[in-house]
Structure formats: C-alpha cells, structure tokens
C-alpha positions as CSV (number, residue, x, y, z in Angstrom):
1,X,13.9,-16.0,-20.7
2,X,12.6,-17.7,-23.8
3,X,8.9,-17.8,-25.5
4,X,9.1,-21.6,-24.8
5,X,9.8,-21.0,-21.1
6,X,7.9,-18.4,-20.8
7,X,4.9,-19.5,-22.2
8,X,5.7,-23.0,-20.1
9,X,5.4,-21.2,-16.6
10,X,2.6,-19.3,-18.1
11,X,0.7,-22.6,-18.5
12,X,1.7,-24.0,-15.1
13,X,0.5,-20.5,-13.4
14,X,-2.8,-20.6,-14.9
15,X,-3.3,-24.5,-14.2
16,X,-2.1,-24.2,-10.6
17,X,-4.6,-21.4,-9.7
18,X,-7.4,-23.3,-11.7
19,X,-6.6,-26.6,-9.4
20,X,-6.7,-24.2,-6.0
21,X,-9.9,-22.2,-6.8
22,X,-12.2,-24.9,-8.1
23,X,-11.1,-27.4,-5.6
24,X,-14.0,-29.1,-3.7
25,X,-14.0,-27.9,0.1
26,X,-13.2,-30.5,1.3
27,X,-10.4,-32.1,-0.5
28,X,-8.8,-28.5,-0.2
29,X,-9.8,-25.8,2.6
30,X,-11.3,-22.8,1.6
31,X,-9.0,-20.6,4.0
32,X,-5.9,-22.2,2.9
33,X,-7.2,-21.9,-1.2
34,X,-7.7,-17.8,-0.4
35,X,-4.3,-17.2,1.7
36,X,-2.6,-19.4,-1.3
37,X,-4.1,-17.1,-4.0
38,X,-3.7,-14.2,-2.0
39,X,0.3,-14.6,-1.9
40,X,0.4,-15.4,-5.4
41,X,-1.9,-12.2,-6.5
42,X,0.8,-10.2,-4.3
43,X,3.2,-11.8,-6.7
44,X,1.8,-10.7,-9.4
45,X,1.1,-7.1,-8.4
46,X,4.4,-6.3,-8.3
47,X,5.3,-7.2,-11.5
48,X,5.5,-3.7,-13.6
49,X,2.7,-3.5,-16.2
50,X,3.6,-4.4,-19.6
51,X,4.9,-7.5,-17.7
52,X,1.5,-8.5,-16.1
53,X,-0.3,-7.7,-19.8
54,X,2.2,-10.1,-21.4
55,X,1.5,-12.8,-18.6
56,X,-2.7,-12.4,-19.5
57,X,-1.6,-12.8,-23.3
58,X,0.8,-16.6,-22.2
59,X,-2.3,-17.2,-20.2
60,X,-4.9,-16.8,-22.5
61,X,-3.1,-18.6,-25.5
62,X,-2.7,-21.6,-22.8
63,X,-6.3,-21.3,-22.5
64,X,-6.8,-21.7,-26.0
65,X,-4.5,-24.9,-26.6
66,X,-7.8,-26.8,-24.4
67,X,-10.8,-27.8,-26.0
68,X,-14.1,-26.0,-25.6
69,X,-15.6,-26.9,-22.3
70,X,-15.4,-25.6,-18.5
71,X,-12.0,-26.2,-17.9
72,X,-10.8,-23.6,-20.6
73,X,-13.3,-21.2,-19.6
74,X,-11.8,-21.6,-16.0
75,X,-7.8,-20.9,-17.5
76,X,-9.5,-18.0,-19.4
77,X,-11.1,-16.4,-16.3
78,X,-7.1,-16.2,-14.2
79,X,-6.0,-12.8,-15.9
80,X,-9.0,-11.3,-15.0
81,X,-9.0,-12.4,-11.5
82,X,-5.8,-11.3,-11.0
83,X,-6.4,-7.8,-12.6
84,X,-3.5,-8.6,-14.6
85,X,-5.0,-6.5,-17.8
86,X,-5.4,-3.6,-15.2
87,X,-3.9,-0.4,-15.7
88,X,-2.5,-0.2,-12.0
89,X,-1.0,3.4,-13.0
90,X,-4.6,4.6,-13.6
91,X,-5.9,3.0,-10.8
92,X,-4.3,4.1,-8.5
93,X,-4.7,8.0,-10.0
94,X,-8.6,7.4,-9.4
95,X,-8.1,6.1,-6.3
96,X,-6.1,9.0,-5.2
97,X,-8.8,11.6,-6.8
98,X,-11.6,9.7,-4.6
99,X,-9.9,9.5,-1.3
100,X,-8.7,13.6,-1.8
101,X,-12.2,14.4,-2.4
102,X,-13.9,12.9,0.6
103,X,-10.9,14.2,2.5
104,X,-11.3,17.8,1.3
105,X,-15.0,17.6,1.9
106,X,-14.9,16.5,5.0
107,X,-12.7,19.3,6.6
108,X,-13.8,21.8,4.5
109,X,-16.1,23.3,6.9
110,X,-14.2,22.4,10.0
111,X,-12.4,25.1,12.3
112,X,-8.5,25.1,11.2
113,X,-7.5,25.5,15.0
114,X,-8.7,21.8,15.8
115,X,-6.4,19.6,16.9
116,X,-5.2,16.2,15.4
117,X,-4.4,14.1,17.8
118,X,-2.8,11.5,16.1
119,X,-0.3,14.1,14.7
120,X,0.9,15.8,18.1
121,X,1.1,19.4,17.6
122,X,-0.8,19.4,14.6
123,X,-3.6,21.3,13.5
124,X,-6.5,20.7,11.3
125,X,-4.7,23.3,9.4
126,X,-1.3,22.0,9.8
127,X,-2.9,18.9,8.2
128,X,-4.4,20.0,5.1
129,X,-1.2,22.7,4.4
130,X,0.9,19.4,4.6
131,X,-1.1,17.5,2.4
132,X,-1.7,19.8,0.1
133,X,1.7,20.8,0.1
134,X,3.1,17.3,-0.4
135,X,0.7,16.8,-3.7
136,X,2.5,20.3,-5.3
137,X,5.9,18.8,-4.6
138,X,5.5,15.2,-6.2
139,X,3.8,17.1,-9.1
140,X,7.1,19.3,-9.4
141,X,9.6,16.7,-9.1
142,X,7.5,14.0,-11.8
143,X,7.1,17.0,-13.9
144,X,11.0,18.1,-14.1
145,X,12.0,14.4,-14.0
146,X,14.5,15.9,-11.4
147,X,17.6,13.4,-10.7
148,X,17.8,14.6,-6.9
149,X,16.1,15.5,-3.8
150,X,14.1,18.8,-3.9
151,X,12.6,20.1,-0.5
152,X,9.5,20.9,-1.0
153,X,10.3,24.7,0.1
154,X,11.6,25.6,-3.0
155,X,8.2,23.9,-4.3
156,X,5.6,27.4,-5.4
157,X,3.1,26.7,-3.5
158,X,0.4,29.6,-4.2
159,X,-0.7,28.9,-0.3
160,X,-4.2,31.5,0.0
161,X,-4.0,33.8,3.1
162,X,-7.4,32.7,4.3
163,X,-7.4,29.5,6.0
164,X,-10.8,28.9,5.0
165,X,-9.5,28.3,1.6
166,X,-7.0,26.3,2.4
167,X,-9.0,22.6,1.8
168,X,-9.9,23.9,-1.9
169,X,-6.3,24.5,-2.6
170,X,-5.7,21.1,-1.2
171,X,-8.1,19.7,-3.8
172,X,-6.3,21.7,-6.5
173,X,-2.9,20.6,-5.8
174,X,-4.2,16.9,-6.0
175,X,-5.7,17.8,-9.6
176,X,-2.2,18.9,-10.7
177,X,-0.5,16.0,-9.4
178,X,-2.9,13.6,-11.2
179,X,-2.7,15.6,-14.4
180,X,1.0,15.1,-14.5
181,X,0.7,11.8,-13.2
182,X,-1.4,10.9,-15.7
183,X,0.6,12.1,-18.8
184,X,3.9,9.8,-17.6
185,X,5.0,6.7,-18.2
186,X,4.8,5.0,-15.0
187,X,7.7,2.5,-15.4
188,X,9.8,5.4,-16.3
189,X,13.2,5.7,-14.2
190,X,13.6,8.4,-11.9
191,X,14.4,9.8,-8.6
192,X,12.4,9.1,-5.5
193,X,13.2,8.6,-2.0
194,X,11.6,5.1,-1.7
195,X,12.4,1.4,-2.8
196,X,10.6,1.8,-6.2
197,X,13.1,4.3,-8.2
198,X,10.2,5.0,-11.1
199,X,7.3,7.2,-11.8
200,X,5.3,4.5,-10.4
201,X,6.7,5.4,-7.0
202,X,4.8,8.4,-6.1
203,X,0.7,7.6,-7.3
204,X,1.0,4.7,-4.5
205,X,2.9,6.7,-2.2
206,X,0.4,9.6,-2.7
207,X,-2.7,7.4,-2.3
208,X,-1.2,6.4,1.0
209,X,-0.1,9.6,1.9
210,X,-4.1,10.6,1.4
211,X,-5.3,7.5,3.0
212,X,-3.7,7.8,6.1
213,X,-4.3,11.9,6.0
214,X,-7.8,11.3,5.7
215,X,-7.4,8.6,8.3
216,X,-6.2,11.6,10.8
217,X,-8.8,14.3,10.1
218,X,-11.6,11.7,10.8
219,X,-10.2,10.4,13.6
220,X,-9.8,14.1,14.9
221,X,-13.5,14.5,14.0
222,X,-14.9,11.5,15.6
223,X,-15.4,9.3,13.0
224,X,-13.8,6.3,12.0
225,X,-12.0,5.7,8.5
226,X,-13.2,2.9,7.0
227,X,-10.0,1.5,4.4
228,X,-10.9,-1.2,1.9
229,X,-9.1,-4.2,2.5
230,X,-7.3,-4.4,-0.6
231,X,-6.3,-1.0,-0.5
232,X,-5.3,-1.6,3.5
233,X,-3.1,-4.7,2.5
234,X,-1.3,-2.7,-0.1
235,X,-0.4,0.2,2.3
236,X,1.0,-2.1,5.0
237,X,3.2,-3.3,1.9
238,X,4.1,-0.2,0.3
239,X,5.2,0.7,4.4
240,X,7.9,-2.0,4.5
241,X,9.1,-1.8,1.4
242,X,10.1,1.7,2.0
243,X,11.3,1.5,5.3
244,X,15.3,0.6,4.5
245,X,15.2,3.9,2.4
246,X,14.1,6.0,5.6
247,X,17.5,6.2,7.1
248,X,15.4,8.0,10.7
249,X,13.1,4.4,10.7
250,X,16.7,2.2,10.3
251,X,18.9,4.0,12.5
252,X,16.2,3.7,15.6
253,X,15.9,0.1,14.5
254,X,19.8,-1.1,14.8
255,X,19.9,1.3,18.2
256,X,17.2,-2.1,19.1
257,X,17.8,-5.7,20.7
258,X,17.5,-7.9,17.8
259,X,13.5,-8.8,17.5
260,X,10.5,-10.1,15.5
261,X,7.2,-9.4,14.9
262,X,4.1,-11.6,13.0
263,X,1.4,-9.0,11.2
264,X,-2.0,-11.1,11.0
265,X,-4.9,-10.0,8.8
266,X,-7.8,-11.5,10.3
267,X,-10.3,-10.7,7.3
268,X,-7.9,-11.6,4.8
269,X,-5.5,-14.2,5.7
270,X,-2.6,-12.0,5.1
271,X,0.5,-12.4,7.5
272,X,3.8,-10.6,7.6
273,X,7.1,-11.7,9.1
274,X,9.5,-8.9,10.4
275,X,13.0,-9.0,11.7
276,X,14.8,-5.9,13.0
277,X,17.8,-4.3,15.0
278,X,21.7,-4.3,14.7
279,X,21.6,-6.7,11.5
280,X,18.9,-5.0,9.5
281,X,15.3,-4.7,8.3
282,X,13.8,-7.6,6.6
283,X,10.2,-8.4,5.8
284,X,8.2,-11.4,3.6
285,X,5.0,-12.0,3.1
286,X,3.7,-15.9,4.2
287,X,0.3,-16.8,4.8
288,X,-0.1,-19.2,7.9
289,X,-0.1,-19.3,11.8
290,X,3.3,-18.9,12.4
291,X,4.4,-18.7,15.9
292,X,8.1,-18.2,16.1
293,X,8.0,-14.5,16.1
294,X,8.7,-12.3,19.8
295,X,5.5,-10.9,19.6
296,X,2.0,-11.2,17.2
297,X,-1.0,-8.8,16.3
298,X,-3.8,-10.0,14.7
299,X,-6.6,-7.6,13.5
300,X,-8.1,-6.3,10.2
301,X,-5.9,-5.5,7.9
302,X,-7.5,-1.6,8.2
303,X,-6.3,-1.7,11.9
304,X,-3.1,-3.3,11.3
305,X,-2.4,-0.7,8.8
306,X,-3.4,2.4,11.2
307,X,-1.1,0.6,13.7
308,X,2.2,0.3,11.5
309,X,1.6,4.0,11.1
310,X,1.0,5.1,14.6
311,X,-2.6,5.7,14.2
312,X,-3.7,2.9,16.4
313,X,-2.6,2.1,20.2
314,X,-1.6,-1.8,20.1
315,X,-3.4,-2.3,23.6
316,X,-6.6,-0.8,21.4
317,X,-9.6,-3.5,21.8
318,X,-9.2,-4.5,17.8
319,X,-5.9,-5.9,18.2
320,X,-4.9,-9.6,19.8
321,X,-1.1,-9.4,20.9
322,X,0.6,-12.3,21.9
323,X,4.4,-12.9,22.9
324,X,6.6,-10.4,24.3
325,X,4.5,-6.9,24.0
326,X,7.9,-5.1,25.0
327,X,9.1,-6.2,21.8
328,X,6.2,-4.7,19.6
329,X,6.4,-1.4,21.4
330,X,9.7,-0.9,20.8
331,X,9.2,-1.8,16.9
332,X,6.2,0.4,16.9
333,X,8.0,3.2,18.1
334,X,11.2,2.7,16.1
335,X,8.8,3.1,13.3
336,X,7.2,6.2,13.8
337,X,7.0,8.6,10.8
C-alpha cells in the first residue's frame, strides 16, 4: 500500500468517525452511532500494534492539515478513543496480574475438597492445580520459542505437597508467565494451538483462561463474577476465533444438522452471527436485529460470554431465547471445552 493511500484511508477513517460521534441525536441515533463505532473499534483491535501506532500517526497528521478550531480537535481525539497508541501486549499482562490476584485471594482460604460445579468432577483444588499449571506451561513454551506442541506434563511444575499452598503457587506461576511475557515481542511468530500463531496468542488466551477460572471458583463460592464489558466482548471473540483450531469443538459440530445462532449484547450492542455443522464453523461480527438465525440469545455480554463457555444454563433468567431452542442446545453442547 502506498503513503498516498494510506494516508488517504487514514483521513477518511478519522472523518467518518468524527461525522458518527458528533452527530446531533436526532439526525443520527445514538444506538446505531455506538453499535457503528463499536464494529469499527473491533476492527481496529485486531490490527497488530505497530500497525494501530502507524494508523494514530496518518490520523493525527490528517488532523493537522485542518485549521485551528473544533473540528480538528475532534480528528485529534480518534486515536485516543480507539486506544490505538495502546500497548495491548501490556495491557493485557496487567489485566492478567489483576484477575490472578483476586482469583488467588479469593480461594486462598477455602477448603480444597469443595466442589466446582461448573467443572463436573472438579475440585477447588483440581481448579487452582489447573490453573496454575497452565500459567507454568505458556511460560515454558514462550520462553523456549518451541516450534511444536509440549504437554504440559513434561512442564516442571514444583507442585507443594500441602494443598494449602497450592493458591500461592498459583500466584507464582502467573508472575513467571508475565515476566516472560513481558520480555517478548508480542508479534513475534511462533507456535500455539489457536488462530493467532504469535506471542500475542497466549497473554489473551491466558487472561481468559483466568477470567473464566475465577468465574468458576466464585460461582462455586456463591458469588457472582462480575466481567467488564469490554473485557466480556473480547472473550466471546477470542472463543470463536479459536474454535476451527479445536479439532474436539469441529468434529461435534459437522456430526450436527446444519444451524445458526444470533449472539446479542444487550449493554453493548454487540451481535454475533454463527453458522455450524457438516460445511464448517463460521462467525462475523454485525451490529443489528437480525432475525434470520435458528435460534437468538440476548443478554449482557458477561452472561453471553459465561454461556458460550458452559458457565451459564441458556434457560437461566438473564437470557431471552428466541427461535428453535433445540438448535442452541445442540451448539451449546457441541461447544463444550
């Protein structure tokens, strides 16, 4: 692509956004404004960084080809509220080392022999061994830069006799993995059994490994997680993305009637199309009521998230299904991790 083009759609970006968030309400409706900036900020998330700081440069030298005045101050304001200058790497890192913590001090004290219901068979224990576990494999394999599968029992994991200490080691192998996590270039190639085939991979795939952990021990506790919206959003994503690369997901997928299935975000406006069974796993992102699909849920994106993963029953008060609800079963229990 050339500078001239570049810079051209750069231009065009920043003015279209301008347009749709300082529109007046009612020449342009505010929920159709937030689901249209919403898909475009998905866009732009996936971009890999040193793409998404050259964008906020083309952006801010369009900026400065305007005049002094509101309208400029407006272009210059787009990088920011797209996080585009944003070290997603890091963030997610810091993310990671917040969600560990309140996960490690919330079972720290609790009885290893309680159950986790939304693991069947599973321990508190069992939990925090496989979390913990997990962190000290992703730290071996970005450390080596390894070119192939490793199982994480031929990981060291240093596992303490005493149970008791089990959720500090947890902690500690979450340290490690940040350490090394921290030191790498996250667009560097490499081995991983997901979509994204870069560092970058694991730190998202660890946060939502963490996320829906945590999720899990509070559930088994009592309490409800509570998962920022942004962060819920993300996970559904990261989910789908990664699901032609889980070759257990696909194969109970094609064994399925051909199907579809709407994903609707009440509290954000985000919506998700997907289409499964003998010809494949698809997905896209689209903002809007569509109504074509076999079956819809609508709930918060936290919900919708818990449910992809098998945290949440779909006949749960939080959800509204409509269309064929044999349809959505079976997709929900294709998908099961």
């Amino acid at each position: 692509m050339s500078d001239a083009l570049l810079n051209a759609l750069a231009e065009v970006l920043a003015e279209v956004v301008t347009l749709i968030d300082t529109c007046d309400d009612d020449v342009l409706d505010p929920d159709t404004a937030v689901k249209w900036l919403e898909s475009t900020g998905f866009l732009l998330d996936r971009l890999p960084p040193a793409d998404r700081r050259e964008l906020a440069k083309c952006v801010r030298r369009a900026a400065d080809r305007h005049p002094e005045g509101a309208w400029r101050a407006d272009l210059l304001r787009v990088p920011d509220g797209f996080g585009l200058d944003d070290d997603q790497h890091e963030l997610y890192c810091d993310a990671i080392e917040h969600v560990v913590a309140e996960f490690t001090e919330a079972v720290r004290e609790v009885d290893p022999a309680t159950p986790v219901p939304t693991c069947p068979g599973w321990t508190m224990g069992d939990l925090v061994r496989h979390h913990g576990t997990t962190h000290r494999w992703a730290e071996h394999v970005v450390r080596t830069h390894t070119a192939e599968p490793v199982w994480a029992r031929d990981v060291p994991l240093d596992l303490p006799t005493e149970p008791s200490a089990h959720p500090h080691w947890m902690a500690r192998g979450a340290e490690a993995s940040l350490r090394t996590l921290r030191k790498v270039d996250p667009d560097l190639p490499m081995w991983s059994y997901g979509a994204d085939q870069r560092v970058a991979f694991y730190p998202r795939r660890l946060l939502f490994e963490a996320v829906i952990h945590y999720a899990d021990a509070l559930l088994a506790l009592g309490r409800e997680p509570r998962i920022a919206q942004g962060t819920a959003v993300d996970g559904i994503e990261e989910f789908l993305e990664n699901v032609p690369r889980y070759t257990w997901i696909t194969e109970r997928l094609a064994s399925l009637d051909g199907g579809s299935i709407r994903l609707l975000a009440r509290d954000t406006g985000a919506a998700w199309s997907v289409t499964f069974g003998g010809t494949g796993f698809s997905w896209t992102k689209r903002a809007g009521a569509e109504s074509d699909a076999d079956a819809t849920v609508s709930a918060d994106a936290a919900d919708l998230l818990l449910l992809v993963y098998g945290r949440r029953r779909s006949d749960a008060e939080c959800f509204t299904v409509t269309g064929r609800r044999a349809v959505l079963e079976g997709w929900l229990t294709a998908m099961a991790m």
